[in-house]
C-alpha positions as MATLAB code, in Angstrom:
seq = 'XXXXXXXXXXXXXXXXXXXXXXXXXXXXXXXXXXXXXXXXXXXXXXXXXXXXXXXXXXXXXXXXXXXXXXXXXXXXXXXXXXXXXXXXXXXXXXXXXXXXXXXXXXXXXXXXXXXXXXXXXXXXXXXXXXXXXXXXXXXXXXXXXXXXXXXXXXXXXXXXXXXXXXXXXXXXXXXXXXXXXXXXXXXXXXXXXXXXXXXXXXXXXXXXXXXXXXXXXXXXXXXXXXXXXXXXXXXXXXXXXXXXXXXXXXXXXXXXXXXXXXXXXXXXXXXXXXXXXXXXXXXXXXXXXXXXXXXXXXXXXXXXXXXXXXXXXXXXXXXX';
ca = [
       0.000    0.000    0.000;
       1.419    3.803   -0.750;
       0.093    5.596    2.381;
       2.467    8.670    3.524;
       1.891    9.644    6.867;
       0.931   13.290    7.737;
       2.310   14.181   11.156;
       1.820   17.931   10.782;
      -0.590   20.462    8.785;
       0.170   22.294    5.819;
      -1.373   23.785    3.192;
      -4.263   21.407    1.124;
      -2.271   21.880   -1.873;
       0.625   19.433   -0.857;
      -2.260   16.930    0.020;
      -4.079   16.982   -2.651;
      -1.237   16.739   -5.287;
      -0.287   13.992   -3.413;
      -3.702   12.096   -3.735;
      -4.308   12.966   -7.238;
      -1.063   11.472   -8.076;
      -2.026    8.048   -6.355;
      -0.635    7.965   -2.631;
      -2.926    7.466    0.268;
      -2.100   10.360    2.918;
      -3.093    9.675    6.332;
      -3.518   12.345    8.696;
      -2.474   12.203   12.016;
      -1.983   15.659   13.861;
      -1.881   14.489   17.290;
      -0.323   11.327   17.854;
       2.794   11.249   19.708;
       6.069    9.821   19.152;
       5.440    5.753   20.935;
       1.986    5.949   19.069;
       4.080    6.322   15.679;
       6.471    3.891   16.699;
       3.799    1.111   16.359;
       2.334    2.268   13.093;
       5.113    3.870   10.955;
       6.631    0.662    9.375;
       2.808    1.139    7.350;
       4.125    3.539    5.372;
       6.611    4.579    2.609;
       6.463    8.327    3.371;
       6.096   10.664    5.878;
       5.338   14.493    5.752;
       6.595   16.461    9.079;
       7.574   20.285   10.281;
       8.222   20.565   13.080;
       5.882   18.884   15.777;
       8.577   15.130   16.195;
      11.899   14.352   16.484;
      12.303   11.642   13.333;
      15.168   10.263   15.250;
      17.318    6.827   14.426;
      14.822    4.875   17.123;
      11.715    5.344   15.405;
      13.350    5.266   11.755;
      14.499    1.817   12.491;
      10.639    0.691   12.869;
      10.148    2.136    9.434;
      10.848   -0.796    7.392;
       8.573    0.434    4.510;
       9.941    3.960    4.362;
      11.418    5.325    1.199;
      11.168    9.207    1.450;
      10.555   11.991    4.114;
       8.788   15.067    3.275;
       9.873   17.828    5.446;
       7.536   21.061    4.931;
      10.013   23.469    5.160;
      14.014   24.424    5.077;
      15.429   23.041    7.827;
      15.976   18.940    8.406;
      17.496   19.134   11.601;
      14.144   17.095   12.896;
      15.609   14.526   10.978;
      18.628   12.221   11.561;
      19.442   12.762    8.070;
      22.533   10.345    8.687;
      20.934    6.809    9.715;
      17.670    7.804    7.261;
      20.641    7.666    4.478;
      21.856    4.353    5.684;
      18.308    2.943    5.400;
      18.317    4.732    2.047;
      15.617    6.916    3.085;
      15.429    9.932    1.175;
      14.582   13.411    2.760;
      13.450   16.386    0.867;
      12.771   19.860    2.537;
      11.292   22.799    0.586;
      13.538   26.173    1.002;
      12.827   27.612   -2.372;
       8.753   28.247   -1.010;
      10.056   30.341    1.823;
      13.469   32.276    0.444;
      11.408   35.359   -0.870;
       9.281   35.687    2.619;
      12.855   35.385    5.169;
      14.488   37.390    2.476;
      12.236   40.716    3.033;
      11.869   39.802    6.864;
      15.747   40.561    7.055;
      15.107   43.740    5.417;
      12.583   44.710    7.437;
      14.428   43.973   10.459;
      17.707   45.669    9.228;
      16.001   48.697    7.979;
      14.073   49.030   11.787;
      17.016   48.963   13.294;
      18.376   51.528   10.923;
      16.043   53.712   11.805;
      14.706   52.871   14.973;
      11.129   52.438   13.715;
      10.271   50.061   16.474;
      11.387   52.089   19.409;
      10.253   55.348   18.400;
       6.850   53.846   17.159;
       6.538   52.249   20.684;
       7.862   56.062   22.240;
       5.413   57.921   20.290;
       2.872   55.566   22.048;
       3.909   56.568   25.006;
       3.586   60.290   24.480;
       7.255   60.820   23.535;
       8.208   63.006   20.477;
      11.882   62.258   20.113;
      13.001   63.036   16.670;
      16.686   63.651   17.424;
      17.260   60.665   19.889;
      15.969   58.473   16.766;
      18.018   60.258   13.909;
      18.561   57.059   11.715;
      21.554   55.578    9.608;
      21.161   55.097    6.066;
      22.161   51.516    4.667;
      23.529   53.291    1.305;
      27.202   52.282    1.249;
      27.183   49.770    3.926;
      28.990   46.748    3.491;
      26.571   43.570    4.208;
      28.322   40.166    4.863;
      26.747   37.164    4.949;
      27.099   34.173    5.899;
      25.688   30.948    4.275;
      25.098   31.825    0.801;
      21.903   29.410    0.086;
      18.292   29.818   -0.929;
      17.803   32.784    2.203;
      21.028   34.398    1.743;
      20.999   34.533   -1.605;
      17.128   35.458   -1.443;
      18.613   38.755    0.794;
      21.337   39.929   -1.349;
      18.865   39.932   -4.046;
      16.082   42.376   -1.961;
      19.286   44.375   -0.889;
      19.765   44.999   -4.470;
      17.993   47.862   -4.905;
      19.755   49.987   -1.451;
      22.908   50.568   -3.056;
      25.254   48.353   -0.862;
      28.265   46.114   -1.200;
      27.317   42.627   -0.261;
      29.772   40.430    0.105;
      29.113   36.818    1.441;
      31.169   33.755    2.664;
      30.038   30.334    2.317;
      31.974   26.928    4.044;
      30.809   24.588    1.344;
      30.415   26.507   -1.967;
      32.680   28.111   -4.329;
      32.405   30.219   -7.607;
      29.167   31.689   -6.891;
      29.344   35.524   -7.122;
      26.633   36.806   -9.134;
      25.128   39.975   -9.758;
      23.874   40.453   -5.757;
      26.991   39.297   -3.783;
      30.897   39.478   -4.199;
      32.484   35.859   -2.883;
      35.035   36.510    0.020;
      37.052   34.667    3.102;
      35.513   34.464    6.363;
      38.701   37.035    7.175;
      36.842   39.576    4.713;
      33.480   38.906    6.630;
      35.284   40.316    9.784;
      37.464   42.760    8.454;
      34.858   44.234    6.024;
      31.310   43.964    7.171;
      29.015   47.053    8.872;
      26.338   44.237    9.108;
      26.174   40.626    9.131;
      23.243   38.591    8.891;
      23.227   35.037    9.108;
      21.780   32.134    6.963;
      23.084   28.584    8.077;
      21.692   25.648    9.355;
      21.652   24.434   12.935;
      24.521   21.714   12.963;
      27.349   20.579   15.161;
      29.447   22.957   13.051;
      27.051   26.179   13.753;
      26.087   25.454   17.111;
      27.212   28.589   18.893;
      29.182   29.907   16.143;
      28.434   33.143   17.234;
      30.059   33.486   20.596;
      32.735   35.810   22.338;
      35.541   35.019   20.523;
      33.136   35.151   16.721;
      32.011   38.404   17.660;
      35.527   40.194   18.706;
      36.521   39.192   15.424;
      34.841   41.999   14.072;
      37.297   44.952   12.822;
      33.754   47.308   12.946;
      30.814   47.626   15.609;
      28.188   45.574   13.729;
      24.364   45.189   13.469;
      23.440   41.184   13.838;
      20.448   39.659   11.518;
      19.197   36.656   12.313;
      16.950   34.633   10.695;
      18.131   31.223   10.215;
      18.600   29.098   13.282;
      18.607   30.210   17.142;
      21.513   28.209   18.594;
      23.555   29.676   15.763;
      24.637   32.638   18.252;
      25.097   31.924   21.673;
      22.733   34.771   23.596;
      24.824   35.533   26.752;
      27.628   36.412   24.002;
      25.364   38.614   21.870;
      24.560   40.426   25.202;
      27.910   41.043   26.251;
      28.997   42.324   22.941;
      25.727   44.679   23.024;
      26.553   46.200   26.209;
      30.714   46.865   24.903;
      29.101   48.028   21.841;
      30.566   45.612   19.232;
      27.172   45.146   18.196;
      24.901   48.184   17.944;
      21.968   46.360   17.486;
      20.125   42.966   16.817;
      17.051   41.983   14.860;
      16.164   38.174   15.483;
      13.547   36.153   13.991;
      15.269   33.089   15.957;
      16.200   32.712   19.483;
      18.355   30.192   21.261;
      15.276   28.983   23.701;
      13.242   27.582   20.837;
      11.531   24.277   21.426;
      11.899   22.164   18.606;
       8.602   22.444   17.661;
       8.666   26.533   16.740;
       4.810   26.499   17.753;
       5.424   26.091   21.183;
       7.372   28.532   23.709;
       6.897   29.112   26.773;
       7.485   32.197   27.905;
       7.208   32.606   31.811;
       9.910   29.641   32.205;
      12.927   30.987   30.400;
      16.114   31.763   31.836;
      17.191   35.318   33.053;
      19.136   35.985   29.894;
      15.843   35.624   27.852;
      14.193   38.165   29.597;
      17.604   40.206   29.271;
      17.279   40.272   25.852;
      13.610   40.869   25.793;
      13.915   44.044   27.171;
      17.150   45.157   25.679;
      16.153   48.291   23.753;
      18.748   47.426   20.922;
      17.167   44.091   20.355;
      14.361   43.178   17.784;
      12.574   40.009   18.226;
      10.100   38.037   15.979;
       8.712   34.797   16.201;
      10.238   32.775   14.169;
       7.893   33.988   11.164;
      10.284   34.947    9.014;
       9.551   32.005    6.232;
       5.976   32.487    7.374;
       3.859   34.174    4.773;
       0.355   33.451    3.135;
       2.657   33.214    0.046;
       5.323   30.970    1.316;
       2.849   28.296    2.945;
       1.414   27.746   -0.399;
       5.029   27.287   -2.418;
       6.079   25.496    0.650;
       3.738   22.811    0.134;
       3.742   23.052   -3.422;
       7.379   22.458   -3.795;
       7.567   19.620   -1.698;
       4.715   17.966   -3.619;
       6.510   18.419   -6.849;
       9.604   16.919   -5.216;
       8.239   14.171   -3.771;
       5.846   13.101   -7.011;
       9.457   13.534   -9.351;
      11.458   10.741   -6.618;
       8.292    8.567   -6.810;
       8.615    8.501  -10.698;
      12.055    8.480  -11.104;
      12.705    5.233   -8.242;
       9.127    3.431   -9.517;
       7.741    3.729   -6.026;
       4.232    2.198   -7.452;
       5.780   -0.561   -8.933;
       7.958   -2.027   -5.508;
];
C-alpha cells in the first residue's frame, strides 16, 4: 500500500497533489512519538515540520519507508545520517520560503536603521523624540553574509535595490558571485562587514558559532540579523557584545530557547538571559515567522509535492 503519513498540517495543496497522483495520505496531527512507533513501518512516506523528532529509534521501525517530506528548510528534525543508511530519502522545501525570510531581514535591518520600532513604541507613550531616533542610512554599507543558500541569496537579491556592497562567505560553496553578492574569506566577513546577517543551518558545526571570541573578530561595531537558526549565536555572548558596543543592534527572527517544535514557547519559564534580551532596547525580536507568509505556505507545500511526485517517478515507487 502507498500511504504517507501526515504528522503535521500544511497547506491542502501538498495533500491533494499527493492524492491525485495516487498515494494514500493519512492524517495524524496528534499522535505522539510511541503511538508512531507502532504504526510507521505502514508507510513509505512521511510528511513532518516541526511537531517530532524523526530520530534513528523510530526510523528503524520504518521498514517500509522510502522518502521523508519535510515542509520546510530546515531537516534538523531529521537524523538525516541513519535515514541515508536505510536509504531513506529526505526532501525539505527552502525555495517556497526564500522570498518571505528574504524581506523579513530587510525589514528587520532597515528598523534597526532607523529605529522604527522604538520610536513607534515612544510615540505611544507620548514621547516626540526626533533627534534621539536620527537614523543611519544603509547606502554604502557593506553587508556580509554568511551561508550563501536559498535565504542568503534570497537577501542579497532584496538588498539589491539599497545601493550596498554585499559580500558573502560560504563553508561549502565556491564560484558563486553573481550579480547580488561578491564571494570573500571568512577574514573579509570580519574585516569588512558594517552588518552581518546570518543564513546557516543548525549543525554541530554552527552550534554557537556566534560566541565571544566570533564576535571580537569583528574589525567594525556591527548590526546582527538573524533569521536562520537560534543556537547559531550563543545569547549571553550577543549580550555582552551589546553592552561593549561591538554590536549596535540585533534583529532576530530566531532565538536560542526555541523548542523544537517553533509552535510552542513558553514564555514565563525561560532563563534570566531571555528576559535580558527581551527588554534590551537594541534588540528586535520576531517569532520565528520569518519564512511564514500566506505566500510561502502555499510554495512550501507546493514544492515539496513536486519533489516528492518527481522521486516517486524516477525510483518506480508504485511498482515495488
Amino acid at each position: 500500500m502507498n500511504k504517507i503519513l501526515f504528522l503535521d498540517t500544511t497547506h491542502p495543496i501538498l495533500l491533494k497533489k499527493l492524492e491525485n497522483y495516487g498515494y494514500i495520505c493519512d492524517q495524524q496531527y496528534s499522535i505522539d512519538y510511541s503511538e508512531i512507533s507502532k504504526i510507521i513501518n505502514n508507510y513509505v512516506g512521511i510528511v513532518i515540520r516541526s511537531r517530532i523528532q524523526l530520530d534513528k529509534e523510530i526510523l528503524s521501525k520504518a521498514t517500509k519507508l522510502k522518502f521523508i517530506g519535510r515542509v520546510g528548510a530546515g531537516l534538523e528534525s531529521i537524523d538525516t545520517e541513519f535515514a541515508k543508511l536505510k536509504n531513506i530519502e529526505c526532501f525539505n522545501s527552502p525555495e517556497g520560503s526564500r522570498d518571505a525570510v528574504g524581506e523579513q531581514a530587510m525589514g528587520l535591518l532597515l528598523s534597526l536603521l532607523t529605529n522604527i520600532n522604538k520610536s513607534n513604541s515612544e510615540i505611544k507613550e507620548g514621547k516626540w523624540l526626533r533627534e534621539e531616533n536620527r537614523g543611519i542610512e544603509l547606502k554604502n554599507k557593506t553587508v556580509g553574509i554568511i551561508g550563501y543558500g536559498n535565504m542568503g541569496s534570497a537577501f542579497a537579491k532584496k538588498l539589491s535595490g539599497f545601493e550596498t556592497n554585499v559580500i558573502s562567505y560560504d563553508k561549502y560553496k565556491t564560484n558563486y558571485t553573481d550579480g547580488f553578492t561578491t564571494e570573500v574569506s571568512l577574514d573579509e566577513i570580519f574585516k569588512l562587514s558594517d552588518i552581518l546577517s546570518l543564513h546557516v543551518p543548525l549543525t554541530e558545526e554552527t552550534k554557537y558559532m556566534v560566541n565571544h571570541k566570533f564576535l571580537k573578530k569583528f574589525k567594525k561595531n556591527i548590526y546582527l540579523i538573524n533569521t536562520s537558526r537560534g543556537a547559531v549565536v550563543e545569547t549571553e555572548s550577543l549580550l555582552n557584545a551589546i553592552d561593549q558596543g561591538k554590536v549596535k543592534g540585533a534583529g532576530l527572527d530566531v532565538i536560542e530557547y526555541e523548542e523544537t517544535s517553533f509552535d510552542k514557547m513558553d514564555l514565563n519559564n525561560m532563563p534570566a538571559t531571555f528576559y535580558y534580551l527581551l527588554n534590551n532596547p537594541k534588540v528586535i525580536i520576531t517569532p520565528h515567522s520569518a519564512g511564514w507568509t500566506h505566500e510561502s505556505k502555499i510554495k512550501l507545500a507546493d514544492i515539496l509535492a513536486d519533489k516528492i511526485i518527481a522521486f516517486s517517478i524516477k525510483n518506480s515507487i508504485f511498482n515495488l
